[in-house]
C-alpha positions as CSV (number, residue, x, y, z in Angstrom):
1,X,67.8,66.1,130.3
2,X,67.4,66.9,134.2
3,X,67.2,70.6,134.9
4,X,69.7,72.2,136.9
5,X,68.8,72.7,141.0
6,X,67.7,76.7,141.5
7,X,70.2,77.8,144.4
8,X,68.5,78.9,147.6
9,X,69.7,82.8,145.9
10,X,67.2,82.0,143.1
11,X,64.4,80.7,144.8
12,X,64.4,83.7,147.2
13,X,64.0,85.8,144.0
14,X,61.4,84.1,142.3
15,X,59.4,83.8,146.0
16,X,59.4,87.7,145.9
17,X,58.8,88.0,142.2
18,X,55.3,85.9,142.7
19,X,54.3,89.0,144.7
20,X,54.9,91.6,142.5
21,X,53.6,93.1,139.3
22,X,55.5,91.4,136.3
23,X,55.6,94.9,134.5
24,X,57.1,96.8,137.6
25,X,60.5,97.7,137.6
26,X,61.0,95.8,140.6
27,X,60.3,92.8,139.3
28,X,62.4,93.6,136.5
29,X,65.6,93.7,138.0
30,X,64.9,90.2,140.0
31,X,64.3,88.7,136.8
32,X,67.6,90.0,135.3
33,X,68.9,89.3,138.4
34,X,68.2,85.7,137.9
35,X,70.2,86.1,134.8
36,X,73.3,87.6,136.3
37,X,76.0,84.8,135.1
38,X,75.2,85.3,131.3
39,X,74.0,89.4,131.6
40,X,76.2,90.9,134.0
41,X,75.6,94.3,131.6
42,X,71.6,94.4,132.2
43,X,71.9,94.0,136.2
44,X,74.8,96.6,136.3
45,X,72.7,98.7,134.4
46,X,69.4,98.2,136.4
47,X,71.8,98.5,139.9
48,X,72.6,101.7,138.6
49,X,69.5,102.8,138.1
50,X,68.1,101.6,141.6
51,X,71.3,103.4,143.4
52,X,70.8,107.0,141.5
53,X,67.1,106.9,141.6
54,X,66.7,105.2,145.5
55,X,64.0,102.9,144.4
56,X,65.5,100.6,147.2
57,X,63.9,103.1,149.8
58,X,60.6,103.1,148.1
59,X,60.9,99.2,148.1
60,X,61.6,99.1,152.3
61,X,65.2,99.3,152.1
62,X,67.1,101.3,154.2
63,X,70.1,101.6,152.0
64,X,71.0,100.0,148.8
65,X,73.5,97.7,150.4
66,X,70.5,96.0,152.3
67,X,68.8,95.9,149.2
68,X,71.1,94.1,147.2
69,X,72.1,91.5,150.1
70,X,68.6,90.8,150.9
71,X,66.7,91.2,148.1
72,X,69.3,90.5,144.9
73,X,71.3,88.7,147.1
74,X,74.7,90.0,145.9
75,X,77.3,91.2,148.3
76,X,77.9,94.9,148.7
77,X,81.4,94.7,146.9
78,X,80.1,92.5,144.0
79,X,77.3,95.4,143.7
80,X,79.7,98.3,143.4
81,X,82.3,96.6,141.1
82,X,79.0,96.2,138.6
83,X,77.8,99.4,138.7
84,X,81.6,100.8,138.3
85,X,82.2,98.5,135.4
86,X,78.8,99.1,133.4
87,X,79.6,103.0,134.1
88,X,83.0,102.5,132.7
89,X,81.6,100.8,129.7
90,X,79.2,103.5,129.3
91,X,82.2,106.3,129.4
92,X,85.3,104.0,128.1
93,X,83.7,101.7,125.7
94,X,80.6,102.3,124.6
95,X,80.6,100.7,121.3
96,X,81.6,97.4,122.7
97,X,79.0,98.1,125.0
98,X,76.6,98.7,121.9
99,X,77.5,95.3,120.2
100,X,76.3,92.9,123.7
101,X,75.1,90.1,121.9
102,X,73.8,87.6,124.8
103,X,75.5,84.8,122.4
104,X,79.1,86.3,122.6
105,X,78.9,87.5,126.6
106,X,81.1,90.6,127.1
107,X,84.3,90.4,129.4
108,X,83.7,89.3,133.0
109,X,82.7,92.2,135.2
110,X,85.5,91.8,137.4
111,X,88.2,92.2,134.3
112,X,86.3,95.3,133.3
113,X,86.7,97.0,136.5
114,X,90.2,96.2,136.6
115,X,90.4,98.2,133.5
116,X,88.7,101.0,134.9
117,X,90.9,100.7,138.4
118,X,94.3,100.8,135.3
119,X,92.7,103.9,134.0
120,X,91.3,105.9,137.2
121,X,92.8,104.6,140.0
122,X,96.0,103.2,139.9
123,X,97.7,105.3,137.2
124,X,99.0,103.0,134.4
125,X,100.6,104.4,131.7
126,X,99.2,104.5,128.3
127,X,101.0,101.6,126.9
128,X,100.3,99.3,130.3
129,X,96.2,100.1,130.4
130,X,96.6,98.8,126.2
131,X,98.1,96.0,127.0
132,X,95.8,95.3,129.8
133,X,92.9,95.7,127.6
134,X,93.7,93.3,124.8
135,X,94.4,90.8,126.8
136,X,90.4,91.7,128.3
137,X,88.9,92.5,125.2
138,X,90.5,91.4,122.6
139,X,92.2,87.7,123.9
140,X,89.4,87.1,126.4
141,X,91.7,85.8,129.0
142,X,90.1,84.6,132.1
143,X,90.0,86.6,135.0
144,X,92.6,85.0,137.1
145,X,95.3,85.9,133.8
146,X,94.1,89.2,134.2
147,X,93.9,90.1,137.9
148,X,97.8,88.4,138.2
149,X,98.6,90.6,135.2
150,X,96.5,93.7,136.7
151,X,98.6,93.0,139.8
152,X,101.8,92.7,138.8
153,X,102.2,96.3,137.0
154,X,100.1,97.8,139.8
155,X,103.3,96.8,142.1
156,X,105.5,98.6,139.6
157,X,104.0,101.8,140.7
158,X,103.4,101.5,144.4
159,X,105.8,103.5,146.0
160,X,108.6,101.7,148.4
161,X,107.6,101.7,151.5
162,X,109.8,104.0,154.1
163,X,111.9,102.1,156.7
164,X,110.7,102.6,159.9
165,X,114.0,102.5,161.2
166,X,115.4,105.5,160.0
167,X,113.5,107.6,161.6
168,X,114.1,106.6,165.1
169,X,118.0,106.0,164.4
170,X,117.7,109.7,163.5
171,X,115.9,110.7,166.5
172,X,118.1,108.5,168.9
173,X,121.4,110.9,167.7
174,X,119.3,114.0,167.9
175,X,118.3,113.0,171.7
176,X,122.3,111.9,172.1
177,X,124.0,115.0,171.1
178,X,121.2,117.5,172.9
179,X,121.9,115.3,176.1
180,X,125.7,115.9,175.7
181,X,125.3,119.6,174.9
182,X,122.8,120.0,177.8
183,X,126.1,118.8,180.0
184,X,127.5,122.2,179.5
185,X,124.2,124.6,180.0
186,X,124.6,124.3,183.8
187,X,121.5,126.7,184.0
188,X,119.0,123.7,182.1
189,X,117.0,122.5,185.4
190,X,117.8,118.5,186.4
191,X,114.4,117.3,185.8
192,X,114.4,118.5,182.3
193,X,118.0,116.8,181.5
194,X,116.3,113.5,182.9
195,X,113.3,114.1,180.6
196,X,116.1,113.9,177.7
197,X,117.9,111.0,179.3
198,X,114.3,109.2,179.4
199,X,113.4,110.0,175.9
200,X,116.7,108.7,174.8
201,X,116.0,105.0,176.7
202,X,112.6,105.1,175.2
203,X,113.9,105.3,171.5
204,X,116.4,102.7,172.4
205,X,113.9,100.3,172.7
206,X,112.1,101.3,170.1
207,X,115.3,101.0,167.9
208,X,115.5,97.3,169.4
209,X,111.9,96.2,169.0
210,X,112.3,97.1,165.2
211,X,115.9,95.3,164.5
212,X,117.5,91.8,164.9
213,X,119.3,92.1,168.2
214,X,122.9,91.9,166.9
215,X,122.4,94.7,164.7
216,X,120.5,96.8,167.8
217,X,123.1,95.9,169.6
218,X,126.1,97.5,167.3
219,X,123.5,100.6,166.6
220,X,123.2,101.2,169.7
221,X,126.6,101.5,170.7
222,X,127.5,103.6,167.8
């Protein structure tokens, strides 16, 4: 049976791992690194670690973003979704987190910080974040179920946006009826009338750049 081709990731890993002591800690997180597809837990773990402590400066990094693109060769977001979802383990499930068993993988990274995003972040209710969960932990969906799932009660809470129309609809009458009162204030100098008049041409465009022209058409002549 052929063995499977490293990617040019792995083979940049085991290049610097020649160079280094294989009882540093170093070299242990490029080994589990190596791992990542089947021990996601370990490297979040180790990440964590090498973030709180800053070994990456001690290592030649500057930050721990360059360390993980150029050394793990993990992208800044994937590195931050792993160490949120191992911390969220740690706080939210820790006895699921006790039972890893390489053999039976725990729940893509990914899915777990979705969880913690339900519970921290994006304020699901009790029922919704249970629901979430078994279909995580206990059903095992994939993560594409679970991100359109995550998704679609995340909607449910986003507020509606505002129209941007109101506002300047409101702001056109103001401008109106202070031009019409300013008519009888003979003692408001001329410039500052034309100020108002020029305001009120200003929001008319406005009000037409934002609707269809039929309907800017009607509001404005109402």
């Amino acid at each position: 049976m052929s063995e499977v081709p490293q990617t040019s990731g792995e083979r940049h890993i085991e290049k610097i791992m020649e160079q280094l002591d294989p009882q540093s800690e170093r070299y242990q997180v490029l080994d589990t690194a190596k791992r990542f597809k089947s021990s996601w837990v370990e490297l979040g773990d180790k990440l964590l670690q090498v973030s709180s402590r800053g070994h990456f400066r001690e290592w030649g990094y500057q930050s721990f973003e360059d360390y993980c693109v150029h050394e793990i060769r993990i992208k800044k977001g994937t590195a931050e979704k792993l160490t949120l979802a191992y911390r969220y383990m740690e706080k939210q499930e820790p006895e699921l987190l006790a039972q890893h068993n390489p053999l039976k993988p725990l729940p893509d990274f990914r899915s777990v910080d979705l969880l913690r995003q339900a519970r921290e972040e994006k304020g699901f209710s009790e029922d919704e974040y249970a629901q979430l969960r078994k279909s995580v932990v206990e059903e095992e969906r994939s993560h594409p179920t679970v991100l359109k799932r995550f998704k679609e009660v995340a909607a449910a809470h986003q507020p509606e946006e505002p129209d941007p129309i109101m506002p300047v609809k409101a702001s056109l009458s103001a401008a109106r009826r202070l031009d019409t009162s300013l008519q009888g204030v003979p003692q408001v100098p001329a410039e500052l009338r034309d100020n108002v008049v020029n305001l009120i041409l200003h929001l008319e465009e406005v009000l037409q750049a934002l609707v269809p022209p039929a309907a800017s058409g009607t509001d404005a002549a109402s």
